[in-house]
C-alpha distance (Angstrom), angle and dihedral (degrees) to the residues before:
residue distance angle dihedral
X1 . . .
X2 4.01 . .
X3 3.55 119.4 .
X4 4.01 120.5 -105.5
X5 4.01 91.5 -108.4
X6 3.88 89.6 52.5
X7 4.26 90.5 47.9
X8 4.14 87.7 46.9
X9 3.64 98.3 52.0
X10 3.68 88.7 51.7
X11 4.04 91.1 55.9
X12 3.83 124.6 102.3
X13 3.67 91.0 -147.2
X14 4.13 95.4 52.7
X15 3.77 87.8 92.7
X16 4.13 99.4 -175.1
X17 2.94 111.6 -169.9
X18 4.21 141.0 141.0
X19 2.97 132.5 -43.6
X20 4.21 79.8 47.6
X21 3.46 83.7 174.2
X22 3.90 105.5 61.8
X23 3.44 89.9 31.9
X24 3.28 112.5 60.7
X25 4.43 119.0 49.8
X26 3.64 103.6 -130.3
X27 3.85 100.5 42.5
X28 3.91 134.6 126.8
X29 3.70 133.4 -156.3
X30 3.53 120.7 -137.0
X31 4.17 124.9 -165.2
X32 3.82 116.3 -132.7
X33 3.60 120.5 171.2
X34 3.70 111.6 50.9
X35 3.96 128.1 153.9
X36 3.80 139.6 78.9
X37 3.80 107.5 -102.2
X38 4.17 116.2 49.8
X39 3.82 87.9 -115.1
X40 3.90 93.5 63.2
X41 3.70 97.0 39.2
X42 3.73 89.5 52.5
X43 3.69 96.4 44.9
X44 3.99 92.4 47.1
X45 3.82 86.0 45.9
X46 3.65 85.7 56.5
X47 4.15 97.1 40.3
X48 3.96 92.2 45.2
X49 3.83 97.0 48.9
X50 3.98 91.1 44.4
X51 3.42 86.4 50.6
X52 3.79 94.0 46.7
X53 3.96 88.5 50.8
X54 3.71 93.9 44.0
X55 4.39 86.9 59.1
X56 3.99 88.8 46.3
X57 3.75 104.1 42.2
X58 3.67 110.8 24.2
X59 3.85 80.4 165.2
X60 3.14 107.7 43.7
X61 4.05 126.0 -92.3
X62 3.91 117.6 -66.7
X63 3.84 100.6 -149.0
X64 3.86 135.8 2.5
X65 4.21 130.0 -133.6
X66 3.49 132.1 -148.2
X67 3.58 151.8 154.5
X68 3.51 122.6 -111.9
X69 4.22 106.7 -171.7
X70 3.41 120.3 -163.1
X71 3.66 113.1 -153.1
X72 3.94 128.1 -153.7
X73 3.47 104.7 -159.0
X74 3.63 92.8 162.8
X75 3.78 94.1 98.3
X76 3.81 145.2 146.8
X77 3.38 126.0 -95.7
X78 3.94 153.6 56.8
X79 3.48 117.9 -17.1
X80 3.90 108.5 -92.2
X81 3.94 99.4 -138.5
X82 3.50 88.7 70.7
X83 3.64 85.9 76.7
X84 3.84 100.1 41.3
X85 3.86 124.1 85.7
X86 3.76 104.0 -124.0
X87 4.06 138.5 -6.6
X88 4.19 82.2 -97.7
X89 3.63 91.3 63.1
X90 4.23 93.9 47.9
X91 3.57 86.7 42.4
X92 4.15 89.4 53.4
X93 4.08 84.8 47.6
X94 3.55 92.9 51.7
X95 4.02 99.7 45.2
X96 3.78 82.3 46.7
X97 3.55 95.9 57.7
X98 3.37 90.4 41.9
X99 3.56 96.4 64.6
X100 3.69 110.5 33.9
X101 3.78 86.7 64.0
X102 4.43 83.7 47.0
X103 3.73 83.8 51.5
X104 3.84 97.3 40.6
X105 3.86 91.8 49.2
X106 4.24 94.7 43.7
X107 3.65 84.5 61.1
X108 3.86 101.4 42.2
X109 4.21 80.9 46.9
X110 4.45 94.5 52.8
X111 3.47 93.5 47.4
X112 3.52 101.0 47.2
X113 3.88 92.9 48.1
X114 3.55 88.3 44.6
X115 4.07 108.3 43.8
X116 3.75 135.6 29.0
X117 3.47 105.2 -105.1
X118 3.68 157.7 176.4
X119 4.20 145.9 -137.7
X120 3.48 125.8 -145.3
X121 3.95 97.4 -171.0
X122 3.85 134.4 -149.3
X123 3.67 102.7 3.1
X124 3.75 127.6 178.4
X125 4.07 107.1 -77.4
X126 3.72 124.3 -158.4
X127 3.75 96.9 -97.8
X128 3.98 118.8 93.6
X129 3.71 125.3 -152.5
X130 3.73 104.6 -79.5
X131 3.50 93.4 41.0
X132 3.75 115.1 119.0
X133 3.38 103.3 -116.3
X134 3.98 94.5 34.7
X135 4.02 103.5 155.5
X136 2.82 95.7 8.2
X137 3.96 99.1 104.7
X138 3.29 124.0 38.5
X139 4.03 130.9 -164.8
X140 4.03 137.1 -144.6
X141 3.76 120.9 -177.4
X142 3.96 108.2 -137.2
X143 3.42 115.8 -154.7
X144 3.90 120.6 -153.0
X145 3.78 123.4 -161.7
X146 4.01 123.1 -151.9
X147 3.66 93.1 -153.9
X148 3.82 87.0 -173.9
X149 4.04 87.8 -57.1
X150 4.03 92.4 101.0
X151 3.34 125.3 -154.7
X152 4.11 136.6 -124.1
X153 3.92 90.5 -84.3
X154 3.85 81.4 169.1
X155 3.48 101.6 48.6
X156 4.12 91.1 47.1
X157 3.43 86.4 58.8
X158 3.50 98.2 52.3
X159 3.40 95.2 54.6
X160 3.09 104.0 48.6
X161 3.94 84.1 53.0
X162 3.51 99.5 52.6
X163 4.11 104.0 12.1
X164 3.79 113.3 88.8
X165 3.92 90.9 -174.8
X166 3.46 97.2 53.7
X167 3.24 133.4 134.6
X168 4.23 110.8 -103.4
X169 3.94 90.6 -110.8
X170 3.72 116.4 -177.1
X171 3.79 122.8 -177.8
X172 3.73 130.0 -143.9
X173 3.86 136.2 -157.3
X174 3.93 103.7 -167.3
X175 3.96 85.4 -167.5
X176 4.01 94.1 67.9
X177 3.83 92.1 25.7
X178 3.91 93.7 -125.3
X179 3.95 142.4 127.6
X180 3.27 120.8 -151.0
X181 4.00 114.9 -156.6
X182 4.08 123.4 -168.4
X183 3.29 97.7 -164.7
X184 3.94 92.2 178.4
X185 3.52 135.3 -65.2
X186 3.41 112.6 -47.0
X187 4.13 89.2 62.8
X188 3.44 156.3 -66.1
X189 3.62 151.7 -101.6
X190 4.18 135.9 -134.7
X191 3.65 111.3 -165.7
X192 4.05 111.8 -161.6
X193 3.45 119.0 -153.9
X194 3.70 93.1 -144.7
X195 3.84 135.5 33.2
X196 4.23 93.0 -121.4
X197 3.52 93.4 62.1
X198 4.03 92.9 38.7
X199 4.05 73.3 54.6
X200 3.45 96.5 45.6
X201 3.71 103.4 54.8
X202 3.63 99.9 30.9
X203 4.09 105.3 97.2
X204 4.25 80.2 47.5
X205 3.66 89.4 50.3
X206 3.93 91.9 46.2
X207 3.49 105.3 92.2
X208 3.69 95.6 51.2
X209 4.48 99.7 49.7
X210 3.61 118.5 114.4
X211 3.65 107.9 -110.8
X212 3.94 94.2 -138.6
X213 3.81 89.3 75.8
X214 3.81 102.3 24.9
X215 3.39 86.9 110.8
X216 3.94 102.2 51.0
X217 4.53 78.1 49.2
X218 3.96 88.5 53.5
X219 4.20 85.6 55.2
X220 3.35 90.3 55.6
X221 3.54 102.0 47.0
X222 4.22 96.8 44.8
X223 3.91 89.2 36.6
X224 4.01 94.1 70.7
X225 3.59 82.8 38.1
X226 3.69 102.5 59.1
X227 4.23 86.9 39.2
């Protein structure tokens, strides 16, 4: 029988998106990068999300997330260099384009030659209608099984820390019903599916929150409590 966080992320209607946080009701926010000089925040960053992942998946994640966005850039309209500065800049634009969707597709392509997997097509995206660039994008969820193959848990991490570009990678244990999300940084999010395990790992998870909404995490744990 498959766990509740491995029916959800197979769900059109389990949007997931950012702020994972605020939008989901048994999630906790962790701080990262901490420290005066860039070396120490970036080596903390590193330390406290490795020590994050070590509490969540002491064997390893079972299945990866991500977003794969398809962009139509073939749209209507004025010709964009009229706003740029000089043919070096639209060049830049276009070799930029170019190869974040390269990028974007290499990754899609290794993990579907290397996992069993699943898509979870044309879900909501963070544009509304009247939004410029309204569908224009549009967004599948891949899933990624280990299948006892693994994956470079370490390495995900680390890109997300220090890769702009990359790919919104989530990773999911389907024993403790949890995904963790690096979303750069700064910090990082673990959405629990249900309010036992939010229970569970919270005193473990402690020393890590971000104090701005440690309060808005302390309503959440004493709310189910006093219900």
């Amino acid at each position: 029988m498959s766990s509740k966080v491995e029916e959800q992320i197979l769900r059109r209607d389990f949007d997931y998106l950012q702020p994972y946080f605020y939008n989901n009701p048994y999630a906790l926010r962790c701080e990262l990068g901490i420290g005066e000089t860039t070396e120490e925040y970036m080596g903390l960053a590193r330390q406290r999300a490795n020590a994050i992942y070590d509490i969540l998946f002491p064997h390893g994640a079972d299945a990866i997330i991500f977003n794969y966005w398809i962009n139509d850039w073939s749209d209507s309209g004025d010709a964009e260099g009229k706003s740029w500065e000089s043919e070096e800049i639209a060049a830049e634009t276009v070799d930029r384009r170019i190869q974040a969707e390269s990028d974007s597709l290499r990754f899609l392509s290794e993990c579907m030659m290397k996992y069993r997997h699943a898509a979870v097509k044309d879900l909501k995206t963070y544009d509304e209608p009247g939004d410029p660039d309204y569908d224009l994008r549009r967004r599948h969820r891949i899933v990624c099984y280990s299948d006892g193959i693994g994956f470079d848990d370490r390495e995900l991490i680390e890109k997300q820390l220090s890769d702009g570009d990359s790919p919104e990678i989530s990773l999911i244990s389907f024993e403790n019903e949890c995904i963790l999300s690096v979303y750069d940084d700064r910090g990082c999010d673990i959405v629990f599916m249900t309010y036992e395990k939010m229970k569970s790992f919270y005193p473990a998870l402690s020393p890590f929150f971000l104090a701005y909404d440690l309060a808005e995490m302390e309503r959440r744990l004493q709310n189910r409590k006093q219900g």
